[in-house]
C-alpha positions as CSV (number, residue, x, y, z in Angstrom):
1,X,-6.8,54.5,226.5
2,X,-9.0,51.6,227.9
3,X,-6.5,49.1,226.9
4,X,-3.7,47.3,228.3
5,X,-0.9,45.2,227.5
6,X,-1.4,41.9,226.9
7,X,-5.3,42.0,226.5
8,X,-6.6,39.8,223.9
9,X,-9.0,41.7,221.0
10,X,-10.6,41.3,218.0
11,X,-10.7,43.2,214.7
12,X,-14.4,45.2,214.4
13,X,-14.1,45.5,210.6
14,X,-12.3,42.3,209.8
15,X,-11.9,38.4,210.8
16,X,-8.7,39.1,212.9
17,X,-7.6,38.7,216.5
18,X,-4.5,39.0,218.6
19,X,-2.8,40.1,221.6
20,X,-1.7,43.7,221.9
21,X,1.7,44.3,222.3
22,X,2.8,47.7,222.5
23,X,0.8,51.2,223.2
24,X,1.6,53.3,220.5
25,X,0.2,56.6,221.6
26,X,-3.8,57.5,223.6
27,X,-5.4,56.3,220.1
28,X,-3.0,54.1,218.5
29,X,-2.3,49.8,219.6
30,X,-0.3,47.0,218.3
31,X,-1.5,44.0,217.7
32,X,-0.3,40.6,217.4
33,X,-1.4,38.0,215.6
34,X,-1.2,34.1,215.8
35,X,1.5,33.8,213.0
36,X,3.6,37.1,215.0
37,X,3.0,39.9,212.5
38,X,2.6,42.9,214.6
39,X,-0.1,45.4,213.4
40,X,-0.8,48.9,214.1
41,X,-4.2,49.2,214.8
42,X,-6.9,52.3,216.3
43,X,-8.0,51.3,219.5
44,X,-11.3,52.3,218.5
45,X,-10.9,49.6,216.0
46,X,-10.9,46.8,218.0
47,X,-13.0,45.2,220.8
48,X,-12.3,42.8,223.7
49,X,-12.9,38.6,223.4
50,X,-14.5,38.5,226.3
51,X,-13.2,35.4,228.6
52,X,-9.7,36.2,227.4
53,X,-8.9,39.4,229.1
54,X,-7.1,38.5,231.8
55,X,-3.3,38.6,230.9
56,X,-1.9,38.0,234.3
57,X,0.0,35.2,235.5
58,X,-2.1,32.6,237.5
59,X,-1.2,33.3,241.3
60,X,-1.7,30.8,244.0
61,X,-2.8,33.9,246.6
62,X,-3.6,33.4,250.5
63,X,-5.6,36.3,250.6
64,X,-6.1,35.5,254.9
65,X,-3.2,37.1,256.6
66,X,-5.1,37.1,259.6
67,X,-4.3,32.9,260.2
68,X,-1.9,32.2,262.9
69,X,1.4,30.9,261.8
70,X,3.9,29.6,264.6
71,X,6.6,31.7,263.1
72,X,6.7,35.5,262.0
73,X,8.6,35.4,258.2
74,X,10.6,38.6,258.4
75,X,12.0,38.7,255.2
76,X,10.5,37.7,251.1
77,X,9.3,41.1,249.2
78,X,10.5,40.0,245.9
79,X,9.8,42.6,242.9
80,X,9.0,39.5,240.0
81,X,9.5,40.5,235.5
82,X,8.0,37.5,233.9
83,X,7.2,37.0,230.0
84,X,3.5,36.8,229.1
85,X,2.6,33.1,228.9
86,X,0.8,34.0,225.7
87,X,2.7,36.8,224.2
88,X,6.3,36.8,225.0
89,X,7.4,40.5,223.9
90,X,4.8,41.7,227.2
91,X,6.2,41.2,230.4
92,X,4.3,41.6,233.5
93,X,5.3,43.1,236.8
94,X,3.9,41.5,239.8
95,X,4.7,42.1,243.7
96,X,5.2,39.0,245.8
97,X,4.9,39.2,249.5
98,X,5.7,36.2,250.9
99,X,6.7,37.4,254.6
100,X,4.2,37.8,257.2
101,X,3.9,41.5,257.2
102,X,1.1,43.1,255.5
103,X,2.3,45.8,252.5
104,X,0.9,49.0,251.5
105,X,2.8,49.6,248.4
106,X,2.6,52.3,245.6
107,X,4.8,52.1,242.2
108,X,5.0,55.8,240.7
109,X,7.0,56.0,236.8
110,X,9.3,58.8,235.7
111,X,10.1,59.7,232.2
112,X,11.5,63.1,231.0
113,X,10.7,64.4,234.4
114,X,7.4,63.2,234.7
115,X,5.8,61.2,237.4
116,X,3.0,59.2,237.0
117,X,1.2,57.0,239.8
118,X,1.2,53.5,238.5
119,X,-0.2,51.7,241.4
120,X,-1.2,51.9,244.4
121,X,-2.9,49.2,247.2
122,X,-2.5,46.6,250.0
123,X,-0.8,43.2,249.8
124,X,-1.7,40.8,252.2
125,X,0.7,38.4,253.7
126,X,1.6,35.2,251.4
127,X,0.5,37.0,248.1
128,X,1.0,38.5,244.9
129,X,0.0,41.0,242.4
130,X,0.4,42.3,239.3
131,X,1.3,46.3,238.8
132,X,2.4,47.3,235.7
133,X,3.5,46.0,232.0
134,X,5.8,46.8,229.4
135,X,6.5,45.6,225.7
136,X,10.2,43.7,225.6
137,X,10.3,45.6,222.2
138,X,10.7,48.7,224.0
139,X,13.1,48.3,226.7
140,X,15.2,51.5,225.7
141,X,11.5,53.5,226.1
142,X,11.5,52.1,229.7
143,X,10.5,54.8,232.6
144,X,12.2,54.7,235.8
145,X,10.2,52.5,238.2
146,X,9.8,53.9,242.3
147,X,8.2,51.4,244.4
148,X,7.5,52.3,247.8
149,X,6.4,50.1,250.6
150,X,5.4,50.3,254.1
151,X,5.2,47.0,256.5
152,X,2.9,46.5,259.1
153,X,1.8,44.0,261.5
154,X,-0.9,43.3,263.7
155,X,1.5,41.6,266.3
156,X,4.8,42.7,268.4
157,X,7.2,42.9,265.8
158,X,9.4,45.9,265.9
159,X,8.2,48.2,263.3
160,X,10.3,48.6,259.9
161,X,11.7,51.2,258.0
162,X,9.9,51.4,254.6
163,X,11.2,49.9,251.5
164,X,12.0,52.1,248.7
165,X,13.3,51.1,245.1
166,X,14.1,52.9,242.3
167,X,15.5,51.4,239.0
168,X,16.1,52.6,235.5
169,X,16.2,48.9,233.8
170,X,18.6,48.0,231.2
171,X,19.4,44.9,229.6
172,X,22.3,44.0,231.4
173,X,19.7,44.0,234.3
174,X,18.0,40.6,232.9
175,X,21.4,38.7,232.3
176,X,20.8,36.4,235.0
177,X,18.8,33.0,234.7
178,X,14.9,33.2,235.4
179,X,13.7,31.7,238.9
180,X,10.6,30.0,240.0
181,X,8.9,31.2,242.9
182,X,6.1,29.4,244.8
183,X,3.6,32.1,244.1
184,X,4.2,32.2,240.5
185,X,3.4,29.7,237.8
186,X,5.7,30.4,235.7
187,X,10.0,31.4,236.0
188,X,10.3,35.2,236.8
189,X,13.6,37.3,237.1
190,X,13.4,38.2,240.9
191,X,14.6,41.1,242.8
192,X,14.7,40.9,246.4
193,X,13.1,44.3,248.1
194,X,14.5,43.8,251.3
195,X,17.8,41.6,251.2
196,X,18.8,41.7,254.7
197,X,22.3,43.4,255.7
198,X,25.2,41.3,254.7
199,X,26.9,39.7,257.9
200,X,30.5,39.7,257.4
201,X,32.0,36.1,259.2
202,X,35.7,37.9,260.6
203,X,37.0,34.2,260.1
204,X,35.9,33.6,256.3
205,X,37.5,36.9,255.2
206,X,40.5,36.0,257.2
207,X,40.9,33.1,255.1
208,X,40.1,34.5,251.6
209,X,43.7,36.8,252.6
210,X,45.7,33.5,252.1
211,X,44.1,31.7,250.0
212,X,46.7,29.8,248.0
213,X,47.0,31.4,244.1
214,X,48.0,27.6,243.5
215,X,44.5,26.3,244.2
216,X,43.8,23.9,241.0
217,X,40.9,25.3,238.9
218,X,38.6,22.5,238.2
219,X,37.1,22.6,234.2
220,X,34.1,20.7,233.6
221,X,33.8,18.0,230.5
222,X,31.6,19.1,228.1
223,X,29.5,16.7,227.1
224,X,29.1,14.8,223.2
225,X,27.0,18.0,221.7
226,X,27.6,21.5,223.0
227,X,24.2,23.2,221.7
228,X,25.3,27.0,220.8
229,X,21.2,28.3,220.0
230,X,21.2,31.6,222.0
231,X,17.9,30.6,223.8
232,X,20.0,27.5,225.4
233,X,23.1,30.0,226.8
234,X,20.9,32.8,227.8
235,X,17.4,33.5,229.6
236,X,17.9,36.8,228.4
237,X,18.3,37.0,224.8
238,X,15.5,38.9,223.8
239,X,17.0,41.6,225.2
240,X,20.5,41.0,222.7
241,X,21.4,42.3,219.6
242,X,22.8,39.9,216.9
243,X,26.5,41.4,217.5
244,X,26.0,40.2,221.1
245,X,24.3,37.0,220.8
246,X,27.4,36.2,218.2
247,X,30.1,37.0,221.1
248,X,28.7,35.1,223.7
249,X,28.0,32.3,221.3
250,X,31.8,32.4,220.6
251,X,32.7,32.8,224.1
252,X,31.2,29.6,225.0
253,X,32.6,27.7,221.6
254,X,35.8,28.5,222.8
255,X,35.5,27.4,226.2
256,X,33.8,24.2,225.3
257,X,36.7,24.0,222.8
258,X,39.3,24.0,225.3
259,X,37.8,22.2,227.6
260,X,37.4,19.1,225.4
261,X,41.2,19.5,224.4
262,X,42.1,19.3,228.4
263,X,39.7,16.7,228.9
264,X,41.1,14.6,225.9
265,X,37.6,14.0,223.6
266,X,38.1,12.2,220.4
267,X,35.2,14.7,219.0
268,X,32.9,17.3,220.4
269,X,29.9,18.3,217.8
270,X,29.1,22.1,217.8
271,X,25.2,22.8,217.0
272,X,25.5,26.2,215.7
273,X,22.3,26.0,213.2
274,X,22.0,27.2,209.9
275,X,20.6,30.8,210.3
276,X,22.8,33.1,208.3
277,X,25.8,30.9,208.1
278,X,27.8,33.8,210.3
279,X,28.3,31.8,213.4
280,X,29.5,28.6,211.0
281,X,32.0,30.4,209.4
282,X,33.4,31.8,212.4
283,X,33.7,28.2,214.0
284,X,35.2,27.1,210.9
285,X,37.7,29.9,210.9
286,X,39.0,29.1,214.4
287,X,38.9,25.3,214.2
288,X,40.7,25.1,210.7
289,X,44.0,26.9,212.2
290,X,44.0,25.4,215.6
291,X,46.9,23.2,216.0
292,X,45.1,20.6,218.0
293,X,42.2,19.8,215.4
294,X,42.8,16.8,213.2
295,X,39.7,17.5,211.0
296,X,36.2,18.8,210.4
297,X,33.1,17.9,209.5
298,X,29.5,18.3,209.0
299,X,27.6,16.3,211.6
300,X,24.5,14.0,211.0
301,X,23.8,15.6,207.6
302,X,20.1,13.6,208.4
303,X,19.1,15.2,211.9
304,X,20.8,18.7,211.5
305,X,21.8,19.3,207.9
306,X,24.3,22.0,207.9
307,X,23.6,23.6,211.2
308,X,26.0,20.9,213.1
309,X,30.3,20.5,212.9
310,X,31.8,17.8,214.2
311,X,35.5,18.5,215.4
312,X,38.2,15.7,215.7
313,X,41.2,16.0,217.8
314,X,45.0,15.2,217.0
């Protein structure tokens, strides 16, 4: 298979183009078009656009690790998943070294037993690289990802144990918020290779004993709208199925909810959309038995039609 995820190719036999999305089997693509339709397509079907091959994330590389800094960075081996900027059911893998050492690093796969060598090369100091890509669309089909580094240094430092990682992904893995990091252009979810050991202050835990279980908990006013679209609660909903984009939808309908019955609002507007109707009627179901909402109402019929309910409080 000469192709990879992400590349962009056109159609030999017809006036089409697209990105490819998933490797189907050695002869077999998908591809994606402009308007999202994904279609299956032999690889010997299709031929590169030259000048848009590259589906990589721009990196802002130092590629001299040999200039002097005045400090030695110990720490900053970040294993980075970001979305293609162009087609967001790829994600890319990239390596980010930004400590001083200097990496030799493989990345090995394992599925049903098998291993398969992925990658292998050396990162300099204060850089980055891409090793491997996957199609969001087939998270469960995942392999098991071994990355292996070693760290060396040119200088005094004391040498390092290598840096080994193994991880089975699942989506409960990408539930935190996307980060930026300087040798990125774009927001990645970041795992730190080589977290240092924890250092446990005797003092802090001392106090957490005796904390006082009569500590006020502080809730925070919502504000006028409370927007409940999936892609505004979640960095990860791509990886969510519709039973789980409507709990945490509700979750945070409740607690905004509450939280404008404590903070005494007048009205709070809920921007649920219109979609299916199911998250509607499940506002509408809580909000038309709670004993502290006056009324209800569809909210500015003009700028949201029926995707909006404005609640009004006793």
């Amino acid at each position: 298979m000469k192709y990879k995820l992400g590349e962009f190719v056109r159609f030999v036999n017809e006036r089409r183009e697209g990105y490819i999305t998933r490797i189907i089997d050695e002869s077999t693509i998908a591809v994606t078009d402009d308007d999202g339709f994904e279609i299956p397509v032999l690889a010997s079907q299709v031929t590169r656009v030259h000048g848009k091959t590259d589906s990589s994330v721009d990196l802002k590389v130092e590629t001299n690790s040999d200039q002097k800094t005045s400090h030695f960075i110990a720490n900053g081996i970040f294993l980075a998943i970001s979305p293609d900027k162009r087609s967001p059911s790829v994600v890319h893998f990239h390596l980010i070294n930004s400590s001083s050492w200097q990496l030799l690093i493989t990345l090995y796969t394992r599925k049903k037993n098998q291993h398969k060598g992925e990658y292998a090369g050396i990162l300099k100091a204060r850089s980055a690289v891409q090793i491997y890509s996957c199609s969001l669309n087939e998270l469960d089909l995942w392999p098991e990802f071994n990355i292996q580094a070693l760290l060396f240094s040119q200088g005094n430092e004391e040498m390092q144990k290598p840096i080994e990682f193994s991880e089975k992904f699942k989506a409960k893995d990408f539930s935190g918020a996307k980060k930026q990091h300087e040798l990125l252009e774009q927001a990645a979810w970041l795992i730190q290779l080589d977290s240092p050991e924890p250092i446990i202050d005797p003092e802090k835990l001392k106090e957490s004993f005796f904390k006082s279980h009569e500590e006020k908990i502080e809730i925070e006013k919502p504000g006028k709208e409370v927007d409940l679209h999936i892609e505004k609660l979640r960095d990860d909903y791509q990886f969510l199925n519709s039973s789980e984009i409507l709990d945490i939808q509700m979750n945070y309908f409740r607690k905004s909810l509450d939280a404008a019955i404590v903070h005494k609002i007048p009205s709070i507007i809920f921007i649920h959309g219109s979609g299916n109707g199911t998250l509607r009627i499940e506002i509408h179901k809580i909000i038309s038995k709670h004993a502290q909402v006056k009324t209800f109402m569809d909210a500015h019929k003009e700028r949201f039609g029926y995707g909006a309910t404005e609640v009004f409080f006793k």
